[in-house]
KEZAPA-978286 format. One line per field, with one value per residue (C-alpha): x, y, z; residue number from 0. Coordinates in nm, 3 decimals. Each point is the difference from the previous one (the first is absolute). Example, Ala and Ser with C-alpha at 12.3 -4.5 7.8 and 13.67 -1.06 7.14 Angstrom:
BEGIN
xx: c(1.230/0.137)
yy: c(-0.450/0.344)
zz: c(0.780/-0.066)
n: c(0/1)
This chain:
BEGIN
xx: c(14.905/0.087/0.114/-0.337/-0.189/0.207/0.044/0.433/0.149/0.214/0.267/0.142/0.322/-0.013/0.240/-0.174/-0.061/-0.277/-0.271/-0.302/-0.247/0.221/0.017/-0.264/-0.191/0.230/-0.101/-0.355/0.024/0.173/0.370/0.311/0.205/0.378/0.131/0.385/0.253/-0.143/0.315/0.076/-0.287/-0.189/0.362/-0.050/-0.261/0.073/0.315/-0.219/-0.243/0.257/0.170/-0.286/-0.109/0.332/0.008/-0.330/-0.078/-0.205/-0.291/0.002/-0.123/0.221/-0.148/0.345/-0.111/0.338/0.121/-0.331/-0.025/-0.376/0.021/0.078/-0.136/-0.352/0.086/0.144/-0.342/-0.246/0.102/0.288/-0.300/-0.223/0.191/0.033/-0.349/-0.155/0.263/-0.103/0.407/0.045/0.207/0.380/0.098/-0.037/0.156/-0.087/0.162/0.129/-0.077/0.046/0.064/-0.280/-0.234/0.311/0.145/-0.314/-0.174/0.337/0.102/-0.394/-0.014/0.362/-0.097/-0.334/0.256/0.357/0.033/-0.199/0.222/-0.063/0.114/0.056/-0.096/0.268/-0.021/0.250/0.241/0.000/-0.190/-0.358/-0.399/-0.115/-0.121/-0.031/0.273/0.368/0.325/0.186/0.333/0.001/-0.209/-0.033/-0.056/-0.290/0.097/-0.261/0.120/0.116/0.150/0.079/-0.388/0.124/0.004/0.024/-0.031/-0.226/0.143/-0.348/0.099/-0.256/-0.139/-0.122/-0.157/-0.191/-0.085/-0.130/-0.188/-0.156/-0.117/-0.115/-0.266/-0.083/-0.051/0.036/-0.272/0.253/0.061/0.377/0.267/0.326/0.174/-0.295/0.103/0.351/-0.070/-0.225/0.253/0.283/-0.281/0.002/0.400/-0.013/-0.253/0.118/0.306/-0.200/-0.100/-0.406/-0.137/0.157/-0.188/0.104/-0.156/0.052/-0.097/-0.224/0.026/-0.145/-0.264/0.020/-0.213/0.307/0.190/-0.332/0.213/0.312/0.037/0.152/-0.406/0.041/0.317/-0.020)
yy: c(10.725/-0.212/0.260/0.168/-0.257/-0.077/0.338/0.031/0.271/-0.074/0.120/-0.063/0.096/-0.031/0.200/0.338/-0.118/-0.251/0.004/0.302/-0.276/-0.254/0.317/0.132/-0.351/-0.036/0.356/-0.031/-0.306/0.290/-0.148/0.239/-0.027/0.088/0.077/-0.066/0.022/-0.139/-0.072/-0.229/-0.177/-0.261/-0.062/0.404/-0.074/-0.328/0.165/0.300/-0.177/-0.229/0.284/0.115/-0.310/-0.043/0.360/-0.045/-0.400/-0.027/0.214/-0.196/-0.361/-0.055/-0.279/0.057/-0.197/-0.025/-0.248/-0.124/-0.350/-0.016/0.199/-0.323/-0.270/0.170/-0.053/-0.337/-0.056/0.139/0.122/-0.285/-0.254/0.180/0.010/-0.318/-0.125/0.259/-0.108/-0.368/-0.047/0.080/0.299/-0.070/0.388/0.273/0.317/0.325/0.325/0.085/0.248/-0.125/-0.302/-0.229/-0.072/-0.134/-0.181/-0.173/-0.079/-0.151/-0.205/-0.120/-0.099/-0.160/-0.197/-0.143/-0.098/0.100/-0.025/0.397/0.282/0.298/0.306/0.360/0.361/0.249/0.402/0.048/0.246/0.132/0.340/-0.126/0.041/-0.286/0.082/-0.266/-0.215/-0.025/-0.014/-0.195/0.075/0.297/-0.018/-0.090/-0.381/-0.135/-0.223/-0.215/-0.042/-0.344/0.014/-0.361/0.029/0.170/-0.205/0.253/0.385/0.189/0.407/0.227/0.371/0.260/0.051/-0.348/-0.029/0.313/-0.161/-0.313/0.146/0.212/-0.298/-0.183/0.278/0.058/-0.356/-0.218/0.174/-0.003/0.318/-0.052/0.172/0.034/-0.254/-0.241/0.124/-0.082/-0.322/-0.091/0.143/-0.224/-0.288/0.045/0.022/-0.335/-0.169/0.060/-0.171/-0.320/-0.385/0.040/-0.163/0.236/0.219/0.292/0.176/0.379/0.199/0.313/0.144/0.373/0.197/0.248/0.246/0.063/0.162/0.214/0.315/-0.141/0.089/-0.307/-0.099/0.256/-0.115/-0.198)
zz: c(19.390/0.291/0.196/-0.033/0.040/0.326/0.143/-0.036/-0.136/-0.316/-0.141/-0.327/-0.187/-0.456/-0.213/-0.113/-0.324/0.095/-0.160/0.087/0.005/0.257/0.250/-0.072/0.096/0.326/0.112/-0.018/0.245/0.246/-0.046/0.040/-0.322/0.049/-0.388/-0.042/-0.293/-0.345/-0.142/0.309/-0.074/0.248/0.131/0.130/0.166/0.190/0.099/0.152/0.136/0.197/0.113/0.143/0.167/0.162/0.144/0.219/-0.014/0.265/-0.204/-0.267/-0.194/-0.283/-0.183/-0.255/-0.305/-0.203/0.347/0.143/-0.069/0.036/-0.383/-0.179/0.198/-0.101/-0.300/0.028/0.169/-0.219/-0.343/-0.107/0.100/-0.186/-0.299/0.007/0.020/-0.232/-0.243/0.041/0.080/-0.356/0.063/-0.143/0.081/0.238/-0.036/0.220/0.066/0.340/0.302/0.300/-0.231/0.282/-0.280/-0.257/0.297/0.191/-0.349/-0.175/0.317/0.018/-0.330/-0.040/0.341/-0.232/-0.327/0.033/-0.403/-0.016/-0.080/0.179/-0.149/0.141/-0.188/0.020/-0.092/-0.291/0.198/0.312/-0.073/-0.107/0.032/0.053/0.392/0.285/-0.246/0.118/-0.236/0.278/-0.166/0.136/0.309/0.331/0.007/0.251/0.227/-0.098/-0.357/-0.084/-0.308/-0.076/-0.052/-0.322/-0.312/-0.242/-0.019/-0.268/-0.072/-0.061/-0.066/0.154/-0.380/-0.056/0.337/-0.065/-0.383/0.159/0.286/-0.259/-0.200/0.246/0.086/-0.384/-0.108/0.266/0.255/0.299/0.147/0.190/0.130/-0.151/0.215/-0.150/-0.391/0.068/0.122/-0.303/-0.242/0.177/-0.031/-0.392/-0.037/0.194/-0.173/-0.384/0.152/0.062/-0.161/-0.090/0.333/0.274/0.228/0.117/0.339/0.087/0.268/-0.068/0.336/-0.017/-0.107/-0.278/0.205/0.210/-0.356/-0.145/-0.033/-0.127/-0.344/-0.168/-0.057/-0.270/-0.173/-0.318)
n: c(0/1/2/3/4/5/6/7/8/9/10/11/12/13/14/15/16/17/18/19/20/21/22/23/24/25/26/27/28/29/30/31/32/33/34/35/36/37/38/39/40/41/42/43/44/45/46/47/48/49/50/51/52/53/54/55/56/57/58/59/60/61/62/63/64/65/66/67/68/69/70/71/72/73/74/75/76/77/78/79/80/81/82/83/84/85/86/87/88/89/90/91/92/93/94/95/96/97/98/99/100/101/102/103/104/105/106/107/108/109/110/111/112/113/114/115/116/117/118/119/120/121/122/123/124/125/126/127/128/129/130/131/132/133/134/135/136/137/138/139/140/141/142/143/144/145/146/147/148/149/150/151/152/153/154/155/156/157/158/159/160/161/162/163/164/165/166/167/168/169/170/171/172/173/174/175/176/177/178/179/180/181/182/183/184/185/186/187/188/189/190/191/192/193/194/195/196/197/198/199/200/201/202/203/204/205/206/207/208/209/210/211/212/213/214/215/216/217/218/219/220/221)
């Protein structure tokens, strides 16, 4: 979109098993998608796409989001703070699944700088080889260097079948059409929760759009 709107040409590296709709969407805006191995997941593509950038630097703005620091200061900035006003600094915990991992790390330091007593908790796939797509199993992956994982108070396991269950119900009877990043994260809220004294609240993230996903066929699935 920027890039349009700005006249650069852009270039962008996903595994091939993206989503039609995500490259579809990026195409129409005249972006050049490079596809690279699905099985090496996002870490196969930031290891292309570096590659590339160090073979011919001079062509090319790498904005590199897994080590920019500008990622979680945003949210440090804008979503942390906002949690914790439209909570009315009620929130006890915070718990998010991780990309990039800027939105876990700016929003948990944010909202353990406002009350250090809030646990903030991190989503993990339940093994390496998953579906849930934009969501890291850091186990087994390349770590950003912006993760800070002292940040990390706890970690909540989601496998690929309970994220596509809760993003599922979240369309049918909650109204909110997400992405499956967005159903793991509510399904790792609910694990949390049933954990917890009457009184705690719990914030997620729901962080895509279900539009991206309209051919997958886990809609179908009972």
């Amino acid at each position: 979109m920027l890039g349009a709107a700005l006249g650069y040409d852009v270039v962008l590296f996903m595994p091939q098993n993206t989503s039609a709709e995500r490259k579809n969407t990026i195409r129409h805006y005249g972006a050049k998608i490079v596809e690279t191995d699905p099985l090496e997941g996002s870490d196969g593509a930031y290891l292309a796409v570096r590659e590339q950038v160090e073979s011919a630097p001079e062509r090319y703005f790498y904005p590199d989001q897994y080590n920019n620091t500008v990622n979680p200061e945003t949210h440090f900035t804008t979503t942390g703070w906002e949690i914790w006003q439209q909570s009315q600094q009620r929130v006890t915990h915070f718990i998010a699944s991780m990309g990039t991992s800027g939105s876990f790390v700016g929003s948990a330091r944010r909202l353990k700088q406002e009350n250090p007593q809030i646990k903030t908790l991190s989503v993990q796939p339940a093994s390496p080889l998953h579906g849930i797509e934009g969501t890291k199993h850091m186990a087994s992956s390349i770590k950003p260097g912006i993760l800070d994982e002292t940040l990390q108070d706890g970690v909540v396991t989601v496998t690929t079948e309970e994220a596509y269950a809760s993003t599922r119900n979240l369309a049918k009877h909650e109204g909110l059409f997400v992405g499956i990043s967005s159903g793991a994260n509510v399904a790792a809220a609910v694990k949390l929760a049933r954990t917890l004294p009457a009184g705690s609240v719990v914030v997620t993230l729901l962080c895509d759009t279900g539009s991206r996903y309209l051919t997958d066929p886990f809609w179908n699935e009972i």
